[in-house]
N, CA, C and O atoms as CSV, one atom per row, in Angstrom:
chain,resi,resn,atom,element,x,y,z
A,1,UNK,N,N,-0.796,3.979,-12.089
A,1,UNK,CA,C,-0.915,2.534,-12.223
A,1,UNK,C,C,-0.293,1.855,-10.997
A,1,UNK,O,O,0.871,1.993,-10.620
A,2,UNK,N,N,-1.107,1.211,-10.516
A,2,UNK,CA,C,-0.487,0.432,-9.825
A,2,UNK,C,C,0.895,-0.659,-9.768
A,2,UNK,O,O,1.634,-0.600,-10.751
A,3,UNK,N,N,1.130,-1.276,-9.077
A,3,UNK,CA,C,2.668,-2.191,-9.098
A,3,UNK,C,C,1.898,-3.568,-8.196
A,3,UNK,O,O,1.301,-3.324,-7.147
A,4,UNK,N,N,1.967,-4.600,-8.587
A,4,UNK,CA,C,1.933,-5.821,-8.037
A,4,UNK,C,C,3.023,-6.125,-7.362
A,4,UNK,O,O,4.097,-6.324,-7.930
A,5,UNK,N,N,2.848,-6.201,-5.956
A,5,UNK,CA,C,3.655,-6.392,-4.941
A,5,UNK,C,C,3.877,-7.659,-4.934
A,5,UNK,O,O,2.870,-8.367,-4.922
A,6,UNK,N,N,5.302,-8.381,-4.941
A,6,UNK,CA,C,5.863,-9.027,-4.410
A,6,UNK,C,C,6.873,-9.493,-3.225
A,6,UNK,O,O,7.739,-8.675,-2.916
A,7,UNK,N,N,6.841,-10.658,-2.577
A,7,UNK,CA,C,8.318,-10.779,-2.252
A,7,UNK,C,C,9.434,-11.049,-2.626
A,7,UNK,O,O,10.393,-11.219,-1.873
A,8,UNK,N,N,9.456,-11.149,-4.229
A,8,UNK,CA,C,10.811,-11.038,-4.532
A,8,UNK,C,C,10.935,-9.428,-5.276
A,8,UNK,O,O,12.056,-8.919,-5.312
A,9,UNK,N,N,9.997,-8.828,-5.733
A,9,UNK,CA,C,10.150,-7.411,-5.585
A,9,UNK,C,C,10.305,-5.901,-4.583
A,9,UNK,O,O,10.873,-4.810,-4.617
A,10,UNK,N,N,9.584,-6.525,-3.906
A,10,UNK,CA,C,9.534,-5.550,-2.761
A,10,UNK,C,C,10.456,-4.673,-2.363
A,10,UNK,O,O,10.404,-3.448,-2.462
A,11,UNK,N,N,11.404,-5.415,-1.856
A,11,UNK,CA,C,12.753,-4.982,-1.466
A,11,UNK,C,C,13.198,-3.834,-2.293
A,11,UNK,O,O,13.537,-2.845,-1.645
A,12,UNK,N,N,13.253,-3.771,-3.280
A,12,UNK,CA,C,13.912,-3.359,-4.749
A,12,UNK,C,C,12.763,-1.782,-4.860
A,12,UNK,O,O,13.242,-0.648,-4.836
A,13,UNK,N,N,11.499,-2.014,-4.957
A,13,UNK,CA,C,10.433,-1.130,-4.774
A,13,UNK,C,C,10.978,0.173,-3.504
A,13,UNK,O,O,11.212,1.380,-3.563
A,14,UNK,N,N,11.002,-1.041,-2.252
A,14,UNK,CA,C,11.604,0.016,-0.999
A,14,UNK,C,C,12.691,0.978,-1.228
A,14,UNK,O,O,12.598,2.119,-0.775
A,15,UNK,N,N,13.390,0.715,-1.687
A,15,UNK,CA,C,14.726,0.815,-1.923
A,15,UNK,C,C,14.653,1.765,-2.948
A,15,UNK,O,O,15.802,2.181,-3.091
A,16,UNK,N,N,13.867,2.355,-3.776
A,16,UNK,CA,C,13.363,3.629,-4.442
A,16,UNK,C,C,13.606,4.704,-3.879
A,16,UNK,O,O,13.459,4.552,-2.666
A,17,UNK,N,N,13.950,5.876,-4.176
A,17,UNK,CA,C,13.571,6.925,-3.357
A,17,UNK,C,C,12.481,7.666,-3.818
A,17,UNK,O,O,12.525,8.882,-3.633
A,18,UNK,N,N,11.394,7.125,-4.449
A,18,UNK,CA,C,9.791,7.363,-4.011
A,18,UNK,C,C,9.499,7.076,-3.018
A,18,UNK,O,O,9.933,6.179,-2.296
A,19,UNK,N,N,8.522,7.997,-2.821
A,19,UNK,CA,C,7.562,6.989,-1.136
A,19,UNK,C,C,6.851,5.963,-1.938
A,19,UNK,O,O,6.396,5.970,-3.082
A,20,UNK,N,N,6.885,5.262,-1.186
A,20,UNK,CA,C,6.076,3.529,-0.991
A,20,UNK,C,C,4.873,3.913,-0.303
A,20,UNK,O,O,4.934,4.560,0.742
A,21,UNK,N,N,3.374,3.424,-1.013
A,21,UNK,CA,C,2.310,2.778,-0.719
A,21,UNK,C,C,1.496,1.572,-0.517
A,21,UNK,O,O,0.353,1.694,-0.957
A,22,UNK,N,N,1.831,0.184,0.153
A,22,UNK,CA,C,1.326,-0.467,-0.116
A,22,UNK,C,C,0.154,-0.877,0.939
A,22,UNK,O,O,-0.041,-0.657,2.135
A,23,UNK,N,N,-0.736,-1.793,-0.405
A,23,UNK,CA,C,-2.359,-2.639,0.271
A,23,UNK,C,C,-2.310,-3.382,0.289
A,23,UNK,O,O,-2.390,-4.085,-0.718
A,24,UNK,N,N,-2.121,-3.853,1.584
A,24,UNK,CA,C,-2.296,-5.465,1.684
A,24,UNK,C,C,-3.729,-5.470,2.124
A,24,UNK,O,O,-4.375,-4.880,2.991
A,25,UNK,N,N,-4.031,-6.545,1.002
A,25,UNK,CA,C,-5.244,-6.984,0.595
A,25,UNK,C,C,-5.775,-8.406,0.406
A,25,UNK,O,O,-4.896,-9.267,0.381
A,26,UNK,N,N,-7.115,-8.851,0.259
A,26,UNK,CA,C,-6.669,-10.344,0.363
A,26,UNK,C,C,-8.768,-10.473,-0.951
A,26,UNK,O,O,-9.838,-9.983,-0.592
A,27,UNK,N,N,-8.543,-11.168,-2.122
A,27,UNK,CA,C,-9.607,-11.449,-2.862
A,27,UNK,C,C,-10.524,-11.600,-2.427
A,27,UNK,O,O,-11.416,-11.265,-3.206
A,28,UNK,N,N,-11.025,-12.100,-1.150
A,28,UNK,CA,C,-12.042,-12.114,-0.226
A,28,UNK,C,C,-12.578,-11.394,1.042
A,28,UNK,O,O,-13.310,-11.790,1.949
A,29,UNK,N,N,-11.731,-9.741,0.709
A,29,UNK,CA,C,-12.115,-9.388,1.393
A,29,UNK,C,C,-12.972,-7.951,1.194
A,29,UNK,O,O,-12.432,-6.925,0.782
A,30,UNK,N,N,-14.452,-8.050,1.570
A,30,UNK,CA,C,-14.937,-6.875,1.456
A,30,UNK,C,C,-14.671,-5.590,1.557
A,30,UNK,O,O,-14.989,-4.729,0.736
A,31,UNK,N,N,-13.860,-5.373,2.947
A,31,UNK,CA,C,-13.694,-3.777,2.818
A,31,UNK,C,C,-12.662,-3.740,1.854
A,31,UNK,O,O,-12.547,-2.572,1.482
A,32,UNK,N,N,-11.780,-4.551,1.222
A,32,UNK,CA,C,-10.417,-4.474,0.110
A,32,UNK,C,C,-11.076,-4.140,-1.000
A,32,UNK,O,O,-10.430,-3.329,-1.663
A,33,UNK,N,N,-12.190,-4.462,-1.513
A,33,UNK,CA,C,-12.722,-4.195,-2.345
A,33,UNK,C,C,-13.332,-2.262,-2.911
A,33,UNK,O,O,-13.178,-1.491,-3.858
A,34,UNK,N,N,-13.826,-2.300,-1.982
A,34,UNK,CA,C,-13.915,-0.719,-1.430
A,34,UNK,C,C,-12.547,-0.152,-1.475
A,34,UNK,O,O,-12.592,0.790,-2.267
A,35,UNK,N,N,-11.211,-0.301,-0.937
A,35,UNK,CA,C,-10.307,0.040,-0.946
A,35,UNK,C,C,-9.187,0.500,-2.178
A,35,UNK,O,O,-8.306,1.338,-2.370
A,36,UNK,N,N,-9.900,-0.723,-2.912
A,36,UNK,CA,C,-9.370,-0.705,-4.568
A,36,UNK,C,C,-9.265,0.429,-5.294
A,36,UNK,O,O,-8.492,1.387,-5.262
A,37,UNK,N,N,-10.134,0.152,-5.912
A,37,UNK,CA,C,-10.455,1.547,-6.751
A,37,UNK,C,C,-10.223,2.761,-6.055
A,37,UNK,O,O,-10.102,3.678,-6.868
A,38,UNK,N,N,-10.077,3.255,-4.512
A,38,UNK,CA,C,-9.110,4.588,-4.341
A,38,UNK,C,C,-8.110,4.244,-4.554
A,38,UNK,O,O,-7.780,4.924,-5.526
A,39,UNK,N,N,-7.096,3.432,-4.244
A,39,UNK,CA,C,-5.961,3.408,-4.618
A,39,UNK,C,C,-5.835,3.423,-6.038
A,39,UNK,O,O,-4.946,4.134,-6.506
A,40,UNK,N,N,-6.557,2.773,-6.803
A,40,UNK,CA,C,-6.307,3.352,-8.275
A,40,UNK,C,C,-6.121,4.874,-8.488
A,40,UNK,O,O,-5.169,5.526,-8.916
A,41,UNK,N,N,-6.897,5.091,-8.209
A,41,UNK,CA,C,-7.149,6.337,-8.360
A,41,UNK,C,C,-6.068,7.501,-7.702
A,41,UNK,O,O,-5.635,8.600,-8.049
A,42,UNK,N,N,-5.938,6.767,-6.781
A,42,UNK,CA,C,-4.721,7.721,-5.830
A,42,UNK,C,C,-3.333,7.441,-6.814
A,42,UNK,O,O,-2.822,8.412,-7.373
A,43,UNK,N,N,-2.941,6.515,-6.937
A,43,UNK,CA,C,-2.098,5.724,-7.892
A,43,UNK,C,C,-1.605,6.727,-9.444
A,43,UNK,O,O,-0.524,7.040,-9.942
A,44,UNK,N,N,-2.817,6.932,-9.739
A,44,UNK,CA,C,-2.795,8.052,-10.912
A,44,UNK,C,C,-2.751,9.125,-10.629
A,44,UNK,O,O,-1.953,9.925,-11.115
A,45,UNK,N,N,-3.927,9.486,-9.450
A,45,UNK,CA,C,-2.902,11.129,-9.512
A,45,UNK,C,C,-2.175,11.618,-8.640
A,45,UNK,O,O,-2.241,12.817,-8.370
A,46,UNK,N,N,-0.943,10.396,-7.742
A,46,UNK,CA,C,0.606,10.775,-7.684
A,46,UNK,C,C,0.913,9.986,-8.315
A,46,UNK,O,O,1.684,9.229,-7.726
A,47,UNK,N,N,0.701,9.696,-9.361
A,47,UNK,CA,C,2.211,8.987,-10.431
A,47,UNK,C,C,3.083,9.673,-10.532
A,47,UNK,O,O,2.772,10.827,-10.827
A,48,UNK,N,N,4.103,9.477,-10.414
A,48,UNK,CA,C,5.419,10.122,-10.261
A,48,UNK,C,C,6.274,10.790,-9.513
A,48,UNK,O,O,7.263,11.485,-9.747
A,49,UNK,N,N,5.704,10.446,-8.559
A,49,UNK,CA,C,5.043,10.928,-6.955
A,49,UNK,C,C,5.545,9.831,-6.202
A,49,UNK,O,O,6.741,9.745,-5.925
A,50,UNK,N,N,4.708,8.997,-5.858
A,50,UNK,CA,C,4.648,8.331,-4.973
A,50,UNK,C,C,3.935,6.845,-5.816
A,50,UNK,O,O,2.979,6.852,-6.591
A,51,UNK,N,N,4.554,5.937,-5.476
A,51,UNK,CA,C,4.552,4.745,-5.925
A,51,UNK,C,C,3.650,3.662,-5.073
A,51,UNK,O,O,3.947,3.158,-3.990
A,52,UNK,N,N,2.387,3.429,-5.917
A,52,UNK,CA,C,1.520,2.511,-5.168
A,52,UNK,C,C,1.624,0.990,-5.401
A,52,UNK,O,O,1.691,0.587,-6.563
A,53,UNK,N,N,1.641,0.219,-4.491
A,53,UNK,CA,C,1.447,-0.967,-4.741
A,53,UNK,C,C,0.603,-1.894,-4.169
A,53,UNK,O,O,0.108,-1.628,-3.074
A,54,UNK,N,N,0.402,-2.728,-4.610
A,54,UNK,CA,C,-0.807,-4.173,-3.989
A,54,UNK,C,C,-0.257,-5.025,-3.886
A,54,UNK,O,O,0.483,-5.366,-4.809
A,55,UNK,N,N,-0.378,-6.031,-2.328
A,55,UNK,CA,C,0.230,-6.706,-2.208
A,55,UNK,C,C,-0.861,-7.638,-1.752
A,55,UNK,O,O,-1.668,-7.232,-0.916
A,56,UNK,N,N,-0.982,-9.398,-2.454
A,56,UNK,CA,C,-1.956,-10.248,-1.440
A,56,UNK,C,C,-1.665,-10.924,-0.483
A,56,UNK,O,O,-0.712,-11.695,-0.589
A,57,UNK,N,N,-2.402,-10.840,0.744
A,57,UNK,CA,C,-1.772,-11.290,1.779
A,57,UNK,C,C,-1.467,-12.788,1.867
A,57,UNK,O,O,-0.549,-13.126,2.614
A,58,UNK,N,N,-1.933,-13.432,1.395
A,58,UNK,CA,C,-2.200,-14.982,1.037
A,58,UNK,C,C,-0.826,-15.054,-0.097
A,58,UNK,O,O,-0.052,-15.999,0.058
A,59,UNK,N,N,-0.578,-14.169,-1.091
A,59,UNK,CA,C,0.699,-14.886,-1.967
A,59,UNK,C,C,1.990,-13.700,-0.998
A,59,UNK,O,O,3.165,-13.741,-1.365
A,60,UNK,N,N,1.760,-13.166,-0.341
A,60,UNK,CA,C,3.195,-12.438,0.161
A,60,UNK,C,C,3.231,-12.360,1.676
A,60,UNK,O,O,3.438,-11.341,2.335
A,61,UNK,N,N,2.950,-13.839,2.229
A,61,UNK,CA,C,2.989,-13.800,3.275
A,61,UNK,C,C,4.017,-13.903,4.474
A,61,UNK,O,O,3.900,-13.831,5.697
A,62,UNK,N,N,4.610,-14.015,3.986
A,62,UNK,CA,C,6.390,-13.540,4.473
A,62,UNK,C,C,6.421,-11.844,5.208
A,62,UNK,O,O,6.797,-11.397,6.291
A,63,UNK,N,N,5.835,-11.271,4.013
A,63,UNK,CA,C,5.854,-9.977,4.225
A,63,UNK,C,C,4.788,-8.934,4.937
A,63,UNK,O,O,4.918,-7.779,5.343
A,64,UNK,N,N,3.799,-9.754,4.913
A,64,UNK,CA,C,2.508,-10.176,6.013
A,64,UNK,C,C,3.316,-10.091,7.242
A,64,UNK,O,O,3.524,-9.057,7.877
A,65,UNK,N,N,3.624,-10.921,7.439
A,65,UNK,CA,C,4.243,-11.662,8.633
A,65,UNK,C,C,5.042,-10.835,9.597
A,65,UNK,O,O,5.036,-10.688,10.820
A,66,UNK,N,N,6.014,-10.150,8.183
A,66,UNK,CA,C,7.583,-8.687,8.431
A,66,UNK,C,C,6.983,-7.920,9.149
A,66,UNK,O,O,7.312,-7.688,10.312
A,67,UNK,N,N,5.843,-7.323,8.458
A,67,UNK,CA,C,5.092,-6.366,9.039
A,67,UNK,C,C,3.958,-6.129,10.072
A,67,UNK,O,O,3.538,-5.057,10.509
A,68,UNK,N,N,3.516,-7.560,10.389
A,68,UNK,CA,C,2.335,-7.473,11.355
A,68,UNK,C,C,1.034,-7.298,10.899
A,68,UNK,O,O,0.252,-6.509,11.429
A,69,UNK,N,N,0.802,-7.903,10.070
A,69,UNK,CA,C,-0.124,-7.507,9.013
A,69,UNK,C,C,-1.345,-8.822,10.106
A,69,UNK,O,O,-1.207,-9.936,10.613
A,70,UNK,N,N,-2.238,-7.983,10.007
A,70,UNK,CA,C,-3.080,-8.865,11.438
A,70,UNK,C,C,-4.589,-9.271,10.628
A,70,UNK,O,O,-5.062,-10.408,10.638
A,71,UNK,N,N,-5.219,-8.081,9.933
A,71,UNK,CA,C,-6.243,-7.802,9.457
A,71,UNK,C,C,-6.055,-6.883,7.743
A,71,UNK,O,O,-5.354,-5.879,7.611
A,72,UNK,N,N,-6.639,-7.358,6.918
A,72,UNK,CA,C,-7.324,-6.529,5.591
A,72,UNK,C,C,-8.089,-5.762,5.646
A,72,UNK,O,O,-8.770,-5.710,6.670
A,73,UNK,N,N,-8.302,-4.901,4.659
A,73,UNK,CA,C,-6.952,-3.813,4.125
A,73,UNK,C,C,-6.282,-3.083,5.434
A,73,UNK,O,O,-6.684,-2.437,6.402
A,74,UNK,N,N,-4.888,-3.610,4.851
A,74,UNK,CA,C,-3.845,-2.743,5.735
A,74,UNK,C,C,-2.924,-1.673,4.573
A,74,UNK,O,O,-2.677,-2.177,3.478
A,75,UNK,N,N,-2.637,-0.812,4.730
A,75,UNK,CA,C,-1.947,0.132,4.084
A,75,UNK,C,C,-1.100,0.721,4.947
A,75,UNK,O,O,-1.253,1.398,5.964
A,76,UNK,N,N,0.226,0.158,4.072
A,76,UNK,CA,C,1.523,0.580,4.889
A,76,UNK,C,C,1.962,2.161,4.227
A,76,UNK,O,O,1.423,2.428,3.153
A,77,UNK,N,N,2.551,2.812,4.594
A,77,UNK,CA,C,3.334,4.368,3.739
A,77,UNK,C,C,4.557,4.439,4.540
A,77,UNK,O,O,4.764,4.832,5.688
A,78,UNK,N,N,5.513,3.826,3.386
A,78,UNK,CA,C,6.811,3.899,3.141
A,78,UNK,C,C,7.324,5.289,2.922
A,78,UNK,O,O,6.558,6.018,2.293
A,79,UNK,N,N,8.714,5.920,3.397
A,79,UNK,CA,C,9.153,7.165,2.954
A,79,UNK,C,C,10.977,6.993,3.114
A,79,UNK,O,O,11.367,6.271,4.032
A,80,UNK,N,N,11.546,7.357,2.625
A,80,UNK,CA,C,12.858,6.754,2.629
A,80,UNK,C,C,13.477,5.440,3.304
A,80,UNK,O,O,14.253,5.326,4.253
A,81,UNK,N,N,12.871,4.502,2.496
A,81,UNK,CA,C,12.707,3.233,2.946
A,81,UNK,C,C,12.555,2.874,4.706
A,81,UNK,O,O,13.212,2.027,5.311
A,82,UNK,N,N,11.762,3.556,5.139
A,82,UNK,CA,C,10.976,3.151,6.731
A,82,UNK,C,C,9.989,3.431,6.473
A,82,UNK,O,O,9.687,4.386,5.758
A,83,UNK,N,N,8.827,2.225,7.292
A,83,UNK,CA,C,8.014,2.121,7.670
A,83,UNK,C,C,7.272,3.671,8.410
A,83,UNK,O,O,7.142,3.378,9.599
A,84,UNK,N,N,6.837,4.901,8.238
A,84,UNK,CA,C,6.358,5.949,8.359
A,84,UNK,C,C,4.757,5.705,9.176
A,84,UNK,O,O,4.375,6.152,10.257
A,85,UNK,N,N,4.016,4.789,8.144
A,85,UNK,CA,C,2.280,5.021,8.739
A,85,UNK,C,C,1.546,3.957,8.615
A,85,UNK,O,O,1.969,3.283,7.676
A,86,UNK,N,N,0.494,3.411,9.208
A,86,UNK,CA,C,-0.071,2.588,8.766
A,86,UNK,C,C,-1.613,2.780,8.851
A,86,UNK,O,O,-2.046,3.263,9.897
A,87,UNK,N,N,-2.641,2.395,7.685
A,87,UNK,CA,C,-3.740,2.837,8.346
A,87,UNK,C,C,-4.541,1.103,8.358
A,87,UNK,O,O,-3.900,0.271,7.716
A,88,UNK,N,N,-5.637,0.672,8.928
A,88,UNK,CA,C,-6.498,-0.490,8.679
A,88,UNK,C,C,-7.467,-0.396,8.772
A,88,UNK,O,O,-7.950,-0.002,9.834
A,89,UNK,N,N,-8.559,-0.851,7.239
A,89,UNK,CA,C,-9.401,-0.609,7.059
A,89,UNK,C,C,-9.913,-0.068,6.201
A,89,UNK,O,O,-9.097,0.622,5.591
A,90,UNK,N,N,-11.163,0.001,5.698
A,90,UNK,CA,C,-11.412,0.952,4.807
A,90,UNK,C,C,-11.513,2.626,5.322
A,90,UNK,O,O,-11.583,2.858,6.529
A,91,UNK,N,N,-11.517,3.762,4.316
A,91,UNK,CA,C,-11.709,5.226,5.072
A,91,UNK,C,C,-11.969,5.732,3.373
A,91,UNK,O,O,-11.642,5.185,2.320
A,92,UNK,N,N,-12.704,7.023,3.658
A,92,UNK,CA,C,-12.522,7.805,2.140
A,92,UNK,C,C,-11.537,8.322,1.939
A,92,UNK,O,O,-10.625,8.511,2.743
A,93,UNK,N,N,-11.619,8.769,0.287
A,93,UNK,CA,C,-10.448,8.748,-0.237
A,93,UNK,C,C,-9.442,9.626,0.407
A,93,UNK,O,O,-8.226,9.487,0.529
A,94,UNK,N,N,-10.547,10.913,0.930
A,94,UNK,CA,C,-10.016,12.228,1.627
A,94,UNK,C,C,-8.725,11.794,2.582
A,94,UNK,O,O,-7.600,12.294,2.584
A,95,UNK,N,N,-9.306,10.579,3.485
A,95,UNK,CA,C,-8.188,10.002,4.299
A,95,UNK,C,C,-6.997,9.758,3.759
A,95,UNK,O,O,-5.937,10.269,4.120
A,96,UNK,N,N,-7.185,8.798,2.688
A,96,UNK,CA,C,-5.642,8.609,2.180
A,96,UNK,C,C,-4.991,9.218,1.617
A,96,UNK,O,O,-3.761,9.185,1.603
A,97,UNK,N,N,-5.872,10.062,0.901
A,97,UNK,CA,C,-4.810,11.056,-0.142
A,97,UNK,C,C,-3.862,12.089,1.458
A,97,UNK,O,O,-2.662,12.364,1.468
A,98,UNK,N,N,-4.680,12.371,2.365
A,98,UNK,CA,C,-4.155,13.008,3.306
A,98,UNK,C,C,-2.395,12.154,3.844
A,98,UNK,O,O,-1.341,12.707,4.156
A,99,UNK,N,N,-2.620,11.188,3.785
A,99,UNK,CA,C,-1.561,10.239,4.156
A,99,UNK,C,C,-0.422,10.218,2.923
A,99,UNK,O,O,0.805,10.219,3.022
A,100,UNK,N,N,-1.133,10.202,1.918
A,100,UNK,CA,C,0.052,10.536,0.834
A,100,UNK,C,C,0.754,11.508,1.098
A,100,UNK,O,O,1.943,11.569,1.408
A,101,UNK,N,N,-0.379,12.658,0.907
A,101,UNK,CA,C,0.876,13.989,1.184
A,101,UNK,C,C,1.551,14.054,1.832
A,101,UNK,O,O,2.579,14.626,1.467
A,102,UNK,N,N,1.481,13.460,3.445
A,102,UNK,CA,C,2.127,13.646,4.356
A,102,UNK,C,C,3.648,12.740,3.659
A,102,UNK,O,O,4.657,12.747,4.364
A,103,UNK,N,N,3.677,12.264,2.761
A,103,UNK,CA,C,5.246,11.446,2.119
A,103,UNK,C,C,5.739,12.577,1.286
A,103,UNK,O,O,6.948,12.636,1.060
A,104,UNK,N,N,5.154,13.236,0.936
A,104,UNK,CA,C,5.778,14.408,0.050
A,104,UNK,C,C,6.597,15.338,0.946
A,104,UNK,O,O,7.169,16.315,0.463
């Protein structure tokens, strides 16, 4: 399951010692859409694992901002609270799950 990213959560999320996944994403954007549903999916099978979240770029734009967030979908991968990877764009799932593991 996913986690609705905030900026008043975030911090708190990082600060896990799961790895961090997040999508910054924005309701209007096509390739985010495409992007979705792998992360669901990725979401479920590392639950417990690795912790996914969604973040919209339009309500967490602070954190947009932190990060350089330029273009949708951006996907950050967090691993003992640093910034580790980033990918932009859409890719198959093959891609990301590859990026997960690499947090394990």
């Amino acid at each position: 399951m996913e986690k609705i990213i905030t900026e008043q959560n975030f911090d708190a999320e990082l600060a896990s010692k799961q790895p961090l996944v997040v999508d910054f994403s924005a309701t209007w954007c096509g390739p985010c859409k495409k992007v979705a549903p792998i992360m669901t999916e990725l979401a479920e099978e590392y639950e417990g694992r690795v912790t996914v979240g969604k973040a919209d770029v339009e309500e967490c734009a602070g954190l947009a901002a932190r990060y350089g967030i330029a273009s949708v979908p951006t996907i950050l991968f967090f691993k003992d609270g640093e910034l580790v990877d980033r990918m932009v764009g859409a890719a198959p799932k093959s891609k990301f799950a590859e990026k997960f593991d690499t947090l394990l």
